[in-house]
N, CA, C and O of each residue as an XYZ file, in Angstrom:
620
protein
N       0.844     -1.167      0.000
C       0.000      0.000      0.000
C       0.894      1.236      0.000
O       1.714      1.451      0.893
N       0.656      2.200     -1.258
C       1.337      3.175     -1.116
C       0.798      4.960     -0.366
O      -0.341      5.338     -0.641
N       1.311      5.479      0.137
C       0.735      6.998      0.462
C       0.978      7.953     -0.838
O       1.827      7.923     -1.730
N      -0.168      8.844     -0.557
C      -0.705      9.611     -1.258
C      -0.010     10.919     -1.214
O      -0.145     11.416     -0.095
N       0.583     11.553     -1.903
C       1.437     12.628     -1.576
C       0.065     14.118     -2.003
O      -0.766     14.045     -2.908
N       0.247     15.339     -1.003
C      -0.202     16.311     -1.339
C       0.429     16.930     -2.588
O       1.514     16.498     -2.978
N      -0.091     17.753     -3.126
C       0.307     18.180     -4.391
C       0.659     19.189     -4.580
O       0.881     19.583     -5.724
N       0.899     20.271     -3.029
C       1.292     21.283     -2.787
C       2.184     21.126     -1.951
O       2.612     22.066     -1.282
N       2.581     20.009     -1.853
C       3.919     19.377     -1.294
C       5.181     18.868     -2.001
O       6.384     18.778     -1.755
N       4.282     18.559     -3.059
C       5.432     17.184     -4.101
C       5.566     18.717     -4.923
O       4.681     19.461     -5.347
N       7.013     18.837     -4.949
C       7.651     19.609     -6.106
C       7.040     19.538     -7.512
O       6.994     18.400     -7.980
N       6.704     20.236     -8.050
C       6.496     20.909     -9.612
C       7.557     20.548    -10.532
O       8.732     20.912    -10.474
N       7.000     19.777    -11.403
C       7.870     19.780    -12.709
C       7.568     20.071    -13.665
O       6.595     19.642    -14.285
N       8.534     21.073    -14.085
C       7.915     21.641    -15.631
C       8.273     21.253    -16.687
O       9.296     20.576    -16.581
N       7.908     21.358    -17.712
C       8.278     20.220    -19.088
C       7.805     21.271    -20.125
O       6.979     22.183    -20.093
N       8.762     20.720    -21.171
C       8.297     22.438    -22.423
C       7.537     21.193    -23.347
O       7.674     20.034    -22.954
N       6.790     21.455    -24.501
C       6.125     20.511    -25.138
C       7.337     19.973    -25.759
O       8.103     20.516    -24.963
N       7.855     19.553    -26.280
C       8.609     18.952    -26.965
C       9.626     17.511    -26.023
O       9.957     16.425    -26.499
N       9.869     17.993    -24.752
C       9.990     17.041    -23.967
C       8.579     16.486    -22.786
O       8.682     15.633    -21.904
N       7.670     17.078    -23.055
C       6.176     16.343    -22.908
C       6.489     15.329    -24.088
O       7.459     14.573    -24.048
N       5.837     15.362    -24.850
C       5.844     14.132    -25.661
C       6.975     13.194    -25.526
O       6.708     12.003    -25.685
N       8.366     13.573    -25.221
C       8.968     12.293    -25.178
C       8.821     11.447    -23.423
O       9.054     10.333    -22.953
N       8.182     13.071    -22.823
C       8.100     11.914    -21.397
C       7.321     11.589    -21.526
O       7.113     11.437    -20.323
N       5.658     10.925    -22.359
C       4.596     10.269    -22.421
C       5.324      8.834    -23.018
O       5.423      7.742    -22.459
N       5.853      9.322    -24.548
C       6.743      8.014    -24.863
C       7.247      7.069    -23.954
O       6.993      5.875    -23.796
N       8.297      8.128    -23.181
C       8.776      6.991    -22.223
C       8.574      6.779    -21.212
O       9.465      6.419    -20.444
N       7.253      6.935    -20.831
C       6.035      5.862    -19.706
C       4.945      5.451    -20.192
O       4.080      4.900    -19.511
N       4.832      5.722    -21.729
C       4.089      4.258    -22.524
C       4.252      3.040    -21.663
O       5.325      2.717    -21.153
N       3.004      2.314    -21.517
C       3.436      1.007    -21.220
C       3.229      0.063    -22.377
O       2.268      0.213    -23.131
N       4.097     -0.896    -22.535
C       4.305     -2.158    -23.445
C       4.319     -3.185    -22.742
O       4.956     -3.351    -21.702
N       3.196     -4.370    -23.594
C       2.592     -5.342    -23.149
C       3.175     -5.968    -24.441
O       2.457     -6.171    -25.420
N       4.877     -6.356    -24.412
C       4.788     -7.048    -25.628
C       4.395     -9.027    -25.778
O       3.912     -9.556    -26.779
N       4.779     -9.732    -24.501
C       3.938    -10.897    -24.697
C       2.828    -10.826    -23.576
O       2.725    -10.077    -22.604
N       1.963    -11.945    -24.075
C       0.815    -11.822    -22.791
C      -0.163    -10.416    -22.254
O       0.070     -9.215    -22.395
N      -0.924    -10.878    -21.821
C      -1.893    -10.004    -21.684
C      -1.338     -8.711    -20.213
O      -0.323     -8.940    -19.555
N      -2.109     -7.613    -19.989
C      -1.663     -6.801    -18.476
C      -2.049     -7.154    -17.839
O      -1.507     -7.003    -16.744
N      -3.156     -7.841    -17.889
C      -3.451     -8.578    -16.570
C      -3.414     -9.973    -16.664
O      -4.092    -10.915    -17.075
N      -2.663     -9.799    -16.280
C      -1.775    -11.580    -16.117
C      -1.943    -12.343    -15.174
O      -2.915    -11.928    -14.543
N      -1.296    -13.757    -14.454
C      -1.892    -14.241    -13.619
C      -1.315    -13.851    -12.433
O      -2.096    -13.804    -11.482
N       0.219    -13.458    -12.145
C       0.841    -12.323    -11.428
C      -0.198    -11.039    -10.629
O      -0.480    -10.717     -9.475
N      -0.470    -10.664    -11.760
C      -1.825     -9.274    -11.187
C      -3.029     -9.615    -10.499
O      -3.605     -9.018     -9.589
N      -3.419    -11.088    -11.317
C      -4.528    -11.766    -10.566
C      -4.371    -11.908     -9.080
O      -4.868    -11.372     -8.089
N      -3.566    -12.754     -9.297
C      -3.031    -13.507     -7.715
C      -3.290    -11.860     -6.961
O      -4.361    -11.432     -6.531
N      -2.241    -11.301     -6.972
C      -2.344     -9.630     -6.275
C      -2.961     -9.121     -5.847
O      -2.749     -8.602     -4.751
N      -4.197     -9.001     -6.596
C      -5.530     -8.776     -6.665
C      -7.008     -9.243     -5.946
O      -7.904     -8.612     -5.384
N      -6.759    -10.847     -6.300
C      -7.620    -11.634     -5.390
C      -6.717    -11.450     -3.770
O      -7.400    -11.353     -2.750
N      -5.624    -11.425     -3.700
C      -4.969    -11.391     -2.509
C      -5.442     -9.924     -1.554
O      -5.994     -9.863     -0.455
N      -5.119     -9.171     -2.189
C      -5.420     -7.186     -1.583
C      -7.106     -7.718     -1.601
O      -7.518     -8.209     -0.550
N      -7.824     -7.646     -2.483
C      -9.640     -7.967     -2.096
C      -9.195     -8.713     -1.049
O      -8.584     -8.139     -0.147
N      -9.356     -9.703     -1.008
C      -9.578    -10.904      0.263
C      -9.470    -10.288      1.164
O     -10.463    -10.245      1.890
N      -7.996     -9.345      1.675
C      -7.253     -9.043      3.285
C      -8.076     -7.864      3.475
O      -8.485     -7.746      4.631
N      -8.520     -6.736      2.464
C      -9.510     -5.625      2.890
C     -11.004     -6.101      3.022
O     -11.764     -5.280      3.536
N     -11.547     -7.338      2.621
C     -13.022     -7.769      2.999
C     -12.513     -8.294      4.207
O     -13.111     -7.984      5.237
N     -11.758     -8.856      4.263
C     -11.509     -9.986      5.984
C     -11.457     -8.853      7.139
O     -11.818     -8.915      8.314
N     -10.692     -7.451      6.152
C     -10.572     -6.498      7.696
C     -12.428     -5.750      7.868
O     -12.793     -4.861      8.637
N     -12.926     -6.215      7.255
C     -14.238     -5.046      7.269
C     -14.412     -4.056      6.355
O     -15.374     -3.302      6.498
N     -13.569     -3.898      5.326
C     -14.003     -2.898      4.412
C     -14.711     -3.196      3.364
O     -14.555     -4.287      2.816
N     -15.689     -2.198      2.866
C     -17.249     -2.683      2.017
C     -15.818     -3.159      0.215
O     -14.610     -2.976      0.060
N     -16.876     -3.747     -0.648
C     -16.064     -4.107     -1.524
C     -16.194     -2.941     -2.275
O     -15.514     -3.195     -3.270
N     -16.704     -1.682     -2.431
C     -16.682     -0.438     -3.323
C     -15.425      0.151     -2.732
O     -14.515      0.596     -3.431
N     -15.414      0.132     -1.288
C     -14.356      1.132     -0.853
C     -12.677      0.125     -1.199
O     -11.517      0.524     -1.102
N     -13.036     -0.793     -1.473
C     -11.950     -1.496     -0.946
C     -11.729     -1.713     -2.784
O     -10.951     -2.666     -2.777
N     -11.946     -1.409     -4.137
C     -11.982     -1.181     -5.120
C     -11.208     -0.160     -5.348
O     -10.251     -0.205     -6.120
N     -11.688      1.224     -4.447
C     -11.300      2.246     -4.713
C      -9.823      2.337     -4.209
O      -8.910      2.709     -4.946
N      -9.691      2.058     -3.208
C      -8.003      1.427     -2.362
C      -7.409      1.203     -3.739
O      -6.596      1.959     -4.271
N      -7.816      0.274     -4.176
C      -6.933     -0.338     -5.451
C      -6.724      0.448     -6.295
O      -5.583      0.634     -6.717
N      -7.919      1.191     -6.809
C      -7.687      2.256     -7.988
C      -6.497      3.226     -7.456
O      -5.398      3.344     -7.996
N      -6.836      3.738     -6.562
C      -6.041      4.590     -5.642
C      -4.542      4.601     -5.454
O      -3.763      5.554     -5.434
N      -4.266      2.891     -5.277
C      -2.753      2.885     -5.266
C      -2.163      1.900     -6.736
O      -1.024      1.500     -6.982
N      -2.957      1.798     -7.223
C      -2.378      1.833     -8.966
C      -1.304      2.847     -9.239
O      -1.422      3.934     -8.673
N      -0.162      2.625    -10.111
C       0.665      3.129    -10.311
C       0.801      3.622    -11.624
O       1.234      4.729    -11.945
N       0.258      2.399    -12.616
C       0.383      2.090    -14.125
C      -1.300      2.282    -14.597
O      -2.188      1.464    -14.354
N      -1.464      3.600    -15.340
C      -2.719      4.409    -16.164
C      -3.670      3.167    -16.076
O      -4.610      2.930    -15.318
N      -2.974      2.277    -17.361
C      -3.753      1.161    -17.757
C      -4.798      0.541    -16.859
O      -6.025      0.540    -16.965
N      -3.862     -0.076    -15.793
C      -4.328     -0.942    -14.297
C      -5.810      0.271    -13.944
O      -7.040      0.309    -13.974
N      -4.822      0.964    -13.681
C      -5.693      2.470    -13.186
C      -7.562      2.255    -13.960
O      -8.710      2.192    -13.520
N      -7.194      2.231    -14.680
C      -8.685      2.756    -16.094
C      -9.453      1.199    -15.701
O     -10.660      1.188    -15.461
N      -8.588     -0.161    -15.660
C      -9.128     -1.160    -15.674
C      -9.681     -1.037    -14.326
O     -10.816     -0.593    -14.499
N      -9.516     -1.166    -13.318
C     -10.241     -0.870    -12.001
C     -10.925     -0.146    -12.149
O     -12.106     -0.474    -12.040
N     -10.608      1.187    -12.465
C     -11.677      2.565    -12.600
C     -13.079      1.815    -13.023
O     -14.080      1.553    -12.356
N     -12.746      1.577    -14.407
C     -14.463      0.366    -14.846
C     -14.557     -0.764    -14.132
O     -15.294     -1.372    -14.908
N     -14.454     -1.192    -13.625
C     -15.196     -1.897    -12.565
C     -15.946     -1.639    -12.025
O     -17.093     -2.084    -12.051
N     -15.129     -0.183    -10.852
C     -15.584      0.446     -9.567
C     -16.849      0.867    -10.632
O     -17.921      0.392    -10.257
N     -16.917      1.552    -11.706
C     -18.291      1.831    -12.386
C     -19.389      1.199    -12.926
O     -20.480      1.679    -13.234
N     -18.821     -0.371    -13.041
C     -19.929     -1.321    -13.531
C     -20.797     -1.639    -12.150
O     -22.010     -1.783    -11.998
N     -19.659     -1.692    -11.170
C     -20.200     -2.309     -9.713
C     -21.322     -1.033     -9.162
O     -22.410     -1.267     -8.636
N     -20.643      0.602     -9.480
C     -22.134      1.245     -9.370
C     -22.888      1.039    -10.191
O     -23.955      0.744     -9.654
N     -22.950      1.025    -11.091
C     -24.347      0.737    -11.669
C     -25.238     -0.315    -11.341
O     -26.237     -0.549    -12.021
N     -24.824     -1.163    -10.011
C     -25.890     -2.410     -9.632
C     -25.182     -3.933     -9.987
O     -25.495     -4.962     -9.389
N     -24.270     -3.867    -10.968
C     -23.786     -5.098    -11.400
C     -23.358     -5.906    -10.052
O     -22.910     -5.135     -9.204
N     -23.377     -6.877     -9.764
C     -22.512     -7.961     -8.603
C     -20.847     -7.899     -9.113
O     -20.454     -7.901    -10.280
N     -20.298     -7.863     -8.294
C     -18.336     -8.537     -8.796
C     -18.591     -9.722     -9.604
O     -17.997     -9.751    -10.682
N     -19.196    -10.509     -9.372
C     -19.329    -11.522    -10.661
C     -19.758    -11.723    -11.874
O     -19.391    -12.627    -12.625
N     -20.959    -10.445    -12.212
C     -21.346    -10.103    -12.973
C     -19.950     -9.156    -13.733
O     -19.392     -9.454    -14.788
N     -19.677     -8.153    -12.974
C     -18.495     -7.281    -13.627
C     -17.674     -8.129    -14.332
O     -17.442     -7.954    -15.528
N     -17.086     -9.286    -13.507
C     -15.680    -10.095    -13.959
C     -16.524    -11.197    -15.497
O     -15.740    -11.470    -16.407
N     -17.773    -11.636    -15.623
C     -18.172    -12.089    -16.696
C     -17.962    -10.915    -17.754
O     -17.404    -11.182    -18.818
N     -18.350     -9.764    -17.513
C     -18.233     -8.799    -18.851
C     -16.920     -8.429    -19.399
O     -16.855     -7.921    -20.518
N     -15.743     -8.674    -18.606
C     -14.283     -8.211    -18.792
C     -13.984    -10.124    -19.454
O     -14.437    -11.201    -19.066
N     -13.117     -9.780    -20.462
C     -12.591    -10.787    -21.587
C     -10.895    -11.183    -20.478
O      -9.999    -11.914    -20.900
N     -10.870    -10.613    -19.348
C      -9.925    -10.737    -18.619
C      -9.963    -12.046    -17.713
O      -9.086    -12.875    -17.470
N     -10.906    -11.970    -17.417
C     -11.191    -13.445    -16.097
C     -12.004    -14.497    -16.758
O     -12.874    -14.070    -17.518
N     -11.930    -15.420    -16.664
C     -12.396    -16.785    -16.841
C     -13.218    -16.990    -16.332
O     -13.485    -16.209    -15.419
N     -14.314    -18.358    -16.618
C     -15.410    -18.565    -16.187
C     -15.244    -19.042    -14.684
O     -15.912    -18.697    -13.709
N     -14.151    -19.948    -14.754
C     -13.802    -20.425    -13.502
C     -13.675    -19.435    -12.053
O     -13.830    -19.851    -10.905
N     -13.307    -17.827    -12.517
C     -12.891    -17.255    -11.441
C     -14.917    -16.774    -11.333
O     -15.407    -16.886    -10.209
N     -15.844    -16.309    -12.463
C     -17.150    -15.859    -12.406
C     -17.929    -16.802    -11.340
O     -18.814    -16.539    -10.527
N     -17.336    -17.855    -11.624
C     -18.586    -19.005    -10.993
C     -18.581    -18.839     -9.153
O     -19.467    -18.840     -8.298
N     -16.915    -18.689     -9.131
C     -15.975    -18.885     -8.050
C     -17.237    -17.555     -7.288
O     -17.974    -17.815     -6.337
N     -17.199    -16.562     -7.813
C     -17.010    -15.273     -7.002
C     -18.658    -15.510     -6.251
O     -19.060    -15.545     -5.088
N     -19.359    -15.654     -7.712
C     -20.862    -16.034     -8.110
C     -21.292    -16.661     -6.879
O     -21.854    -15.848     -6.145
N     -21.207    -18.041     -6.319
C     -20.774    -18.729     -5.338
C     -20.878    -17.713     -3.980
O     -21.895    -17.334     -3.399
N     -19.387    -17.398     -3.674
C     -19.015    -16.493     -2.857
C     -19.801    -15.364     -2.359
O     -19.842    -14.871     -1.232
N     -20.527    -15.007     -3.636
C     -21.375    -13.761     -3.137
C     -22.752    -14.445     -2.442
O     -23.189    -14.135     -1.334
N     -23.315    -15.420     -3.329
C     -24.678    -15.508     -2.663
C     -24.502    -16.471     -1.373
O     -25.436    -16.474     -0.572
N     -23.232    -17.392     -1.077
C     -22.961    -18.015     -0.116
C     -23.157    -16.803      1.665
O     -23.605    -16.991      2.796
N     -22.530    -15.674      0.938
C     -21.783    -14.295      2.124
C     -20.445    -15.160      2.098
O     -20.623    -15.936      3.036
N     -19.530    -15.376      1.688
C     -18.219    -16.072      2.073
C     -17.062    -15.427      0.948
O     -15.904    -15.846      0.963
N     -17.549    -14.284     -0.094
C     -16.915    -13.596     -0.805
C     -14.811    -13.450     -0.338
O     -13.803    -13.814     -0.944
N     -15.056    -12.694      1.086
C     -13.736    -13.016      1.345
C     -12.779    -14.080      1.016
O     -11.713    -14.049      0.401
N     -13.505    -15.138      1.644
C     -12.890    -16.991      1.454
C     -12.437    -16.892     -0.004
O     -11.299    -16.901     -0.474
N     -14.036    -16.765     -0.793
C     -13.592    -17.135     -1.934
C     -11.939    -16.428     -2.680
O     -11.014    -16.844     -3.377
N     -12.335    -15.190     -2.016
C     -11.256    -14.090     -2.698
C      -9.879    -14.536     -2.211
O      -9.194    -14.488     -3.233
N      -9.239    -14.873     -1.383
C      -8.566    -15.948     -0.971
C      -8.073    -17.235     -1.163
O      -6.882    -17.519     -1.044
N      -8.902    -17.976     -1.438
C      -8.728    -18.857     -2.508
C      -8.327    -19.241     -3.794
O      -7.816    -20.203     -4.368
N      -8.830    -17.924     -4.065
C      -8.654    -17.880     -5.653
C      -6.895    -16.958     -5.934
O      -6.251    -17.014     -6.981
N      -6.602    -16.401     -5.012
C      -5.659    -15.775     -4.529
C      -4.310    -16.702     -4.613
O      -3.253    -16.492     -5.207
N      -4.715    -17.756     -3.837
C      -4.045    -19.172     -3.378
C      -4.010    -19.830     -4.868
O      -2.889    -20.006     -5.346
N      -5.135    -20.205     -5.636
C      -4.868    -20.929     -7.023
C      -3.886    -20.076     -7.725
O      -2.823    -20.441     -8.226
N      -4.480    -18.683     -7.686
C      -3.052    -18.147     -8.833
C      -2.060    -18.028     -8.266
O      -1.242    -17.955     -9.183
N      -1.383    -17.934     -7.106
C      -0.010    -18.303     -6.504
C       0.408    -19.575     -6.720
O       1.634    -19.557     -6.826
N      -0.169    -21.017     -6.872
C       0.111    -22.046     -7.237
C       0.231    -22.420     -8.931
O       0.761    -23.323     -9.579
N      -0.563    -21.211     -9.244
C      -0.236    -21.591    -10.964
C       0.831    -20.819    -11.125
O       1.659    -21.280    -11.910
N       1.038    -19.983    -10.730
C       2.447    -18.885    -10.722
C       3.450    -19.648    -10.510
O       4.335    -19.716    -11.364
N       3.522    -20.347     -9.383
C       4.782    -20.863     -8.540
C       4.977    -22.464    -10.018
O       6.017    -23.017    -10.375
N       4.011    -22.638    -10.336
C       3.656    -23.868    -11.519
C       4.810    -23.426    -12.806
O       5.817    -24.030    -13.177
N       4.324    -22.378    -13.203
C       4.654    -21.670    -14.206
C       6.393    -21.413    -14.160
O       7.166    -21.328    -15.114
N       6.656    -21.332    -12.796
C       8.142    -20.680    -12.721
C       8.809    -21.896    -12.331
O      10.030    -21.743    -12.350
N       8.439    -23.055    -11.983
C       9.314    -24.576    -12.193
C       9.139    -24.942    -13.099
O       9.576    -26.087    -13.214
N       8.468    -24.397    -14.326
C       8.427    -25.096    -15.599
C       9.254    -24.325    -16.617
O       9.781    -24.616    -17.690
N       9.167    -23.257    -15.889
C      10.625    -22.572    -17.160
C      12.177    -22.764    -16.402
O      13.241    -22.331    -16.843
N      11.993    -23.450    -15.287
C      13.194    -23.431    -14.208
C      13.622    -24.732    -15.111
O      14.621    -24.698    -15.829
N      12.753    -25.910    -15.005
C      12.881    -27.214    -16.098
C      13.711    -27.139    -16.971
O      14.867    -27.553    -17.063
N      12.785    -26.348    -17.893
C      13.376    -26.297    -19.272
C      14.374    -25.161    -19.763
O      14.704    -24.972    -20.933
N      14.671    -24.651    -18.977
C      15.938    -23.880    -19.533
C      17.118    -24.535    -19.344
O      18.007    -23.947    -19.959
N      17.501    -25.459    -18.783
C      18.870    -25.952    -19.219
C      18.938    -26.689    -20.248
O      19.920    -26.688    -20.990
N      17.622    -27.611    -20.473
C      17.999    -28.120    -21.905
C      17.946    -27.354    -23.159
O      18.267    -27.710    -24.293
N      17.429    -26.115    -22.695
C      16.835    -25.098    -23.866
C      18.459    -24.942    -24.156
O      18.950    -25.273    -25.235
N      19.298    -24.350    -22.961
C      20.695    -23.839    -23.129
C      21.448    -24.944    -23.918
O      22.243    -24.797    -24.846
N      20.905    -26.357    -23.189
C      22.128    -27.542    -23.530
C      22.027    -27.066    -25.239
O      22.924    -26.411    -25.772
N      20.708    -27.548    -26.011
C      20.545    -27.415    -27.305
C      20.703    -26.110    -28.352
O      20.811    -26.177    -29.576
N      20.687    -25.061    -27.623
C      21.620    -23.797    -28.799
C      22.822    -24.241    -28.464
O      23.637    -24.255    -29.386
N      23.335    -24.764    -26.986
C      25.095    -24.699    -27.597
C      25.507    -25.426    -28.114
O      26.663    -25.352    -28.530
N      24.258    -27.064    -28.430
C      24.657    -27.992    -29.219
C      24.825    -27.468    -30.824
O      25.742    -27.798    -31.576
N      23.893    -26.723    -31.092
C      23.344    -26.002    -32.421
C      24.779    -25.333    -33.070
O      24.740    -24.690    -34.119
């Protein structure tokens, strides 16, 4: 969790247009393989929900936390619509069916969770699966990179 700096605190930087545009360039973000929200962000994600429902905070406010300490625009905008589908009446499970981001598996999960009241658990859980597909993912390139190496230096 990061703090929020006043803005009559944090020093002023001025920029002439011509180095505006190259500082937008270079905090473009690039997503050159795989998607931004990855299973890394997931895990993160279901993890921060889970620990702010377990402490008592409503799931709008605890959305906004997130938007809040986003760092990267993108992330930023993707939460932002949420927090706006979820006002408009939608359920979190409903939201996560309309985003091409989450799987059915995590909709059903939440779906569940909500009408159970056990949303936290679930958020937790699901927290726990993508840390195990993560931790999956990183002994399987741990595997195969030495034979990857053995065979270019055979090459």
């Amino acid at each position: 969790m990061g703090f929020k700096l006043d803005p009559s605190i944090a020093p002023s930087i001025k920029t002439t247009s011509s180095s505006g545009t190259l500082e937008s360039l270079l905090k473009k973000e690039i997503t050159l393989f795989g998607r931004f929200f990855n299973t890394k962000k997931k895990e993160d994600f279901y993890a921060e929900l889970a620990v702010l429902l377990k402490a008592g905070v409503h799931l709008r406010e605890s959305l906004e936390i997130l938007v809040q300490n986003q760092k990267k625009e993108k992330l930023k905008a993707f939460f932002e619509g949420m927090l706006h589908d979820l006002d408009l009446g939608q359920g979190l499970s409903e939201v996560l069916q309309s985003r091409k981001e989450f799987t059915e598996y995590e909709y059903y999960s939440l779906q569940i969770g909500e009408e159970s009241g056990d949303l936290p658990k679930v958020m937790d859980e699901l927290g726990q699966f993508f840390a195990r597909k993560n931790e999956q993912r990183r002994g399987l390139m741990n595997a195969m990179t030495y034979p990857i190496i053995i065979l270019c230096t055979a090459i």
